[in-house]
C-alpha positions as CSV (number, residue, x, y, z in Angstrom):
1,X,-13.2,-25.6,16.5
2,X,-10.0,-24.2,15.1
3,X,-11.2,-20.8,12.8
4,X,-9.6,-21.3,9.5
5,X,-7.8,-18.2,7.3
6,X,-7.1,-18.0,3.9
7,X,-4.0,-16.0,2.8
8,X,-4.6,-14.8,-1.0
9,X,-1.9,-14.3,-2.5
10,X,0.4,-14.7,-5.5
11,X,3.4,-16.1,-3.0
12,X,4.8,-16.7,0.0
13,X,7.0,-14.5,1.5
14,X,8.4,-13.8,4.7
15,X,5.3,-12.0,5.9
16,X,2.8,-14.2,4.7
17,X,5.3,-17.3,6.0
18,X,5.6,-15.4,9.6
19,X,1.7,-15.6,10.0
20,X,1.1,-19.1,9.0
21,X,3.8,-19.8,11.6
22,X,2.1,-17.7,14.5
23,X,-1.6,-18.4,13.7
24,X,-0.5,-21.5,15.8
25,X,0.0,-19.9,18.7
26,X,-2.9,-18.2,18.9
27,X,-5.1,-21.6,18.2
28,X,-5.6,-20.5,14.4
29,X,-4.6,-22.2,11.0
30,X,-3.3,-20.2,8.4
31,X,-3.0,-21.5,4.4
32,X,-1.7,-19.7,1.4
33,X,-4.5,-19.8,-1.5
34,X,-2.8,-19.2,-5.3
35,X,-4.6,-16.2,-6.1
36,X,-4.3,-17.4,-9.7
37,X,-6.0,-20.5,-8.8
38,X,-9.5,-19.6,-7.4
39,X,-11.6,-19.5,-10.6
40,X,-13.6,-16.9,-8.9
41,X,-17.4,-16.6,-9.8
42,X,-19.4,-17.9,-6.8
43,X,-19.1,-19.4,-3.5
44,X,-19.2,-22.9,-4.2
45,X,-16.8,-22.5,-7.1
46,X,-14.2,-21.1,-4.8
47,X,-11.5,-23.3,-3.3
48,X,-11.9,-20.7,-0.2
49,X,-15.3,-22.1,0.3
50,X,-14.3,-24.3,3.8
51,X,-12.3,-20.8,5.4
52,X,-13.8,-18.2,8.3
53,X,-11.6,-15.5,6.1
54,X,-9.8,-14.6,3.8
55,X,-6.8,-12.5,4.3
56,X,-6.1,-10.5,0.8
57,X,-2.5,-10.2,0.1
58,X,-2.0,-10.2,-3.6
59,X,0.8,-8.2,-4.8
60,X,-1.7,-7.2,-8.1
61,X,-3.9,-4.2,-6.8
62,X,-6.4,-5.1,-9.4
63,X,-6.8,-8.9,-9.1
64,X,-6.6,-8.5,-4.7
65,X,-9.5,-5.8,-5.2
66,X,-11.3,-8.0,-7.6
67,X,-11.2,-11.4,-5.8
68,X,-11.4,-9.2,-2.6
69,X,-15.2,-7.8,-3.9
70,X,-16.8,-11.6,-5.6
71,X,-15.8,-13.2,-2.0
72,X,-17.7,-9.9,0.1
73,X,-20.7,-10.4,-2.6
74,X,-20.3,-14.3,-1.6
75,X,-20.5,-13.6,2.3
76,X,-17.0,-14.2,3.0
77,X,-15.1,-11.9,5.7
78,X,-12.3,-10.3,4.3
79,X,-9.3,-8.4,5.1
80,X,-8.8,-5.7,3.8
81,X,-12.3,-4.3,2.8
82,X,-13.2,-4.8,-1.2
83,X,-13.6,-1.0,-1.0
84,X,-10.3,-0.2,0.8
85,X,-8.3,-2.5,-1.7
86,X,-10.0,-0.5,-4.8
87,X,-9.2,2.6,-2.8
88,X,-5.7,1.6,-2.7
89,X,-4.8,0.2,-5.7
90,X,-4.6,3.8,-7.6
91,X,-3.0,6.7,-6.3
92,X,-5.3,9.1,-7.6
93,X,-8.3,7.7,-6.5
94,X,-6.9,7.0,-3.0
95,X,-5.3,10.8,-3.3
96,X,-9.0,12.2,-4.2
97,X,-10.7,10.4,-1.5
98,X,-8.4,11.0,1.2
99,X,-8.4,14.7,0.3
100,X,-12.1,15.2,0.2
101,X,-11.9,13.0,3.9
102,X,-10.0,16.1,4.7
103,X,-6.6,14.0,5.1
104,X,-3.4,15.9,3.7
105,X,-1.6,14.6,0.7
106,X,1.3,16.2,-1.5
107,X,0.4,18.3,-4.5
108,X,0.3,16.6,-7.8
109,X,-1.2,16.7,-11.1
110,X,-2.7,13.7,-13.3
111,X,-0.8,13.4,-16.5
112,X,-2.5,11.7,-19.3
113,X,-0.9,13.2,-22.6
114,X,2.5,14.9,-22.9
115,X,0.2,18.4,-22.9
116,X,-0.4,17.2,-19.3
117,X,3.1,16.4,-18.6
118,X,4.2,19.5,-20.1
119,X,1.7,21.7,-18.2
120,X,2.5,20.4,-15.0
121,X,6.4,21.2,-15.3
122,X,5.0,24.4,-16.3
123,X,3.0,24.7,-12.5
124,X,5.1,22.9,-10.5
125,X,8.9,23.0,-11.9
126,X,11.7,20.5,-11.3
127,X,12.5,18.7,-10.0
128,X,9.6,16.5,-9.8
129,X,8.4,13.1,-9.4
130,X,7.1,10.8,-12.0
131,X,4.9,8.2,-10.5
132,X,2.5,5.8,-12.4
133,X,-1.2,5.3,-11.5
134,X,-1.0,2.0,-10.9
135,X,2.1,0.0,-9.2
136,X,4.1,-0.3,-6.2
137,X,7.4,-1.2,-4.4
138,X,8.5,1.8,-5.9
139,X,8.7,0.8,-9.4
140,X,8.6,2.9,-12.7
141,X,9.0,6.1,-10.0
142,X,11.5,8.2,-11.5
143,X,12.9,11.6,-10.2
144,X,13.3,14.1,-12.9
145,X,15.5,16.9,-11.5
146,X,16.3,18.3,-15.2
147,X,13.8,20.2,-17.8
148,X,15.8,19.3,-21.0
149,X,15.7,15.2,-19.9
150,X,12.3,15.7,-18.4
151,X,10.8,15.2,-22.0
152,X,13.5,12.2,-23.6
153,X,12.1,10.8,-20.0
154,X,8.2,10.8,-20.9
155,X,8.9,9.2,-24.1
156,X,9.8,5.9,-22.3
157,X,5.5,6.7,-20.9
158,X,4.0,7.0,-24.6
159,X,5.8,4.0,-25.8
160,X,3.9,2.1,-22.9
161,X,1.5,-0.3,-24.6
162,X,-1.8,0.2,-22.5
163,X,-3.9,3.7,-21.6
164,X,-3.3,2.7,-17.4
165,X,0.2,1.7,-17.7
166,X,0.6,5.6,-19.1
167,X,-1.7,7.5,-16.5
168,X,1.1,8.9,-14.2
169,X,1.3,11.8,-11.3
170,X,3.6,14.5,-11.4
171,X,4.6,16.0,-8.3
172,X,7.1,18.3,-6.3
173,X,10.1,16.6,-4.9
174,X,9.6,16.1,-1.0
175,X,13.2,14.9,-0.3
176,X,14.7,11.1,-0.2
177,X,13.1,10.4,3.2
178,X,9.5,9.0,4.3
179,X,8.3,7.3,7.2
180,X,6.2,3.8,6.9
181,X,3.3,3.4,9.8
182,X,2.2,-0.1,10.0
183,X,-1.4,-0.5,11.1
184,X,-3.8,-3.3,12.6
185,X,-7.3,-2.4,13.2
186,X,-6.7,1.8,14.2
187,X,-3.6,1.3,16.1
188,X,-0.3,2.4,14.7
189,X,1.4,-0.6,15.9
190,X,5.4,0.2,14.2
191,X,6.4,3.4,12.9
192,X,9.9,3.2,10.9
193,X,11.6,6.6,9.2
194,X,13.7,5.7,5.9
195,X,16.0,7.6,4.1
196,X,17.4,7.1,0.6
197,X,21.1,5.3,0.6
198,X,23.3,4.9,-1.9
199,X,22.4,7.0,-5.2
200,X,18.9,5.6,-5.1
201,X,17.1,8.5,-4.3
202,X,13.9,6.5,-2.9
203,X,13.1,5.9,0.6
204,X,11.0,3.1,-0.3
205,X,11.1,0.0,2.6
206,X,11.1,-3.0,0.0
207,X,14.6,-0.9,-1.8
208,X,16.3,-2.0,1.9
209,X,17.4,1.5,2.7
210,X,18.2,2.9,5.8
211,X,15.9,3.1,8.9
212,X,15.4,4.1,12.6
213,X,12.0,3.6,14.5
214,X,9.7,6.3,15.3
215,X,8.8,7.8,18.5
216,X,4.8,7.8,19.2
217,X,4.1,11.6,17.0
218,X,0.4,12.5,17.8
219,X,0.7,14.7,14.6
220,X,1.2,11.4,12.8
221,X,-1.3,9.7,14.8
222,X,-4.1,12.3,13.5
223,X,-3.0,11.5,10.1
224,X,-3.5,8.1,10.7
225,X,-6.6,7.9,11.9
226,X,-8.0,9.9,9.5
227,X,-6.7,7.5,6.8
228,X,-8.6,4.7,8.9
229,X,-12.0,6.8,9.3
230,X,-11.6,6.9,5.8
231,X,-11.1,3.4,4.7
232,X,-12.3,1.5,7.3
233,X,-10.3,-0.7,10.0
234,X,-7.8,-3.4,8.5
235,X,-3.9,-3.8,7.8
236,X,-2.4,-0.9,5.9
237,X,1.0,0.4,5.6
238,X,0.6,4.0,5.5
239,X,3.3,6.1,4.2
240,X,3.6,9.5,5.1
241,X,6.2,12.7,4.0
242,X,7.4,15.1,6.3
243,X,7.3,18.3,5.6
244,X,8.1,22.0,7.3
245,X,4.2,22.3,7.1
246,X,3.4,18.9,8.3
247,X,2.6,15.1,7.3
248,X,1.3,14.3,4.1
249,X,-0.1,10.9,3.0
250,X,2.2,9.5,-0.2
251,X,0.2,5.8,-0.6
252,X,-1.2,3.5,1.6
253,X,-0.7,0.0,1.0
254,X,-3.4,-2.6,1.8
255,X,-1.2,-5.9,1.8
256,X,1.9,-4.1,3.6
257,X,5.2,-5.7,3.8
258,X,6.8,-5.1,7.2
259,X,10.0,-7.1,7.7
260,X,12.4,-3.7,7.3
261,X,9.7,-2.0,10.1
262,X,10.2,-5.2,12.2
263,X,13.7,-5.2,12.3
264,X,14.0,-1.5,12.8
265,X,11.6,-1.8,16.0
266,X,11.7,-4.8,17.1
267,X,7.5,-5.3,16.8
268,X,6.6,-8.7,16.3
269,X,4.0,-7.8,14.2
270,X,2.9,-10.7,13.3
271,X,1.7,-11.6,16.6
272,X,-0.6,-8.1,16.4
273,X,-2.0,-9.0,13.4
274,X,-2.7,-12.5,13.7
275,X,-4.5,-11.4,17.1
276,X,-6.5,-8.6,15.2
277,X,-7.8,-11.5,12.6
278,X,-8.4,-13.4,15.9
279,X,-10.6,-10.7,17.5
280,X,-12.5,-10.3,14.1
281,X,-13.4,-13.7,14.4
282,X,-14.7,-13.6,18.1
């Protein structure tokens, strides 16, 4: 009997199209679920009820972690965890518990007034990153490299409407290059360096900027697996910065797009990860 996965998500993109196509070849079927169309509440109300799994891509943190933790309560596998997806979808939370796991992760400061803000120019001087809470893709993430704008700038976060929309972290500058690790179960299975191009300062894969694959690092390796001890096995895109004292963990991302780490290194990772849902299966 054929095992039957559900990909959650809000679309289809060329990931999430690039697994239905290879689930075939591995003797699995592979659907796209609306994650706006479940009507979560219990199993039998779910239209997920006939699937093996559900793969949780949803670009929305929140609604991924929340559909992501009814389906667990309902006995449904899931991919990612309930509890890595929460973990994930704020940086200070995923900051906190990968620090107290011992993992290293840049300095920062949470900044919920403009006292905050002000205080932690105050610590850590410019220039400095302003990064919200909650987001990715490398929205809303603005460098501030001058004190005088570094206030005109926060004014944009108080006229935000909601209390989590204005949580942010401020921290130091770490240069405009980071390097992407994509991972399937504990094994680091692409590994991409990006650097900023253009006059957008951020190295961020989805902003198309340039890239070369990584050699195997065991430093990076380390980091990697304690990011896995920590949340548990699954698909993550973990971006790291390099420093002159070493990696540190920036974010982790729990639905991870990979076409920019693909092309750079030739991986087909969708094969790897269709095989991973496979083996989960067995």
């Amino acid at each position: 009997m054929t095992n039957r996965v559900a990909i959650v998500a809000d679309r289809v993109g060329w990931e999430e199209r690039r697994l239905i196509e290879t689930a075939q070849d591995f003797g699995l079927h592979f659907d796209w679920v609306n994650d706006e169309s479940l009507c979560a509440g219990h199993r039998d109300a779910l239209s997920v009820k006939d699937y093996d799994a559900l793969m949780v891509r949803s670009r929305s943190y929140t609604r991924g972690g929340l559909i992501a933790t009814l389906a667990e309560a309902d006995g449904f596998r899931v991919l990612n965890s309930a509890a890595a997806i929460h973990s994930c979808e704020n940086k200070l939370v995923l900051r906190a518990v990968l620090r107290e796991a011992g993992v290293p992760v840049p300095e920062f400061r949470l900044a919920l007034s403009r006292k905050d803000f002000e205080k932690a120019l105050g610590e850590l001087g410019v220039p400095v990153v302003l990064k919200p809470v909650y987001g990715g893709m490398g929205k809303r993430v603005t460098l501030v490299r001058d004190p005088d704008l570094a206030h005109s700038v926060y004014d944009y976060v108080e006229d935000l409407g909601h209390a989590f929309e204005q949580a942010c972290l401020v921290e130091p500058y770490l240069g405009g290059g980071s390097i992407r690790c994509l991972v399937v179960g504990r094994e680091i299975v692409a590994a991409a360096e990006f650097e900023s191009a253009g006059t957008d300062w951020r190295s961020n894969a989805a902003l198309g900027n340039q890239s070369r694959a990584l050699a195997h690092d065991p430093d990076v390796q380390k980091i990697v697996d304690g990011v896995v001890d920590r949340l548990g096995s699954g698909i993550y895109g973990v971006d790291l910065f390099k420093t002159p004292s070493g990696y540190l963990v920036n974010e982790v991302n729990h639905a991870p797009a990979w076409r920019g780490v693909a092309s750079t290194t030739g991986v087909d990772i969708a094969s790897v990860v269709v095989r991973y849902v496979q083996e989960t299966l067995e």
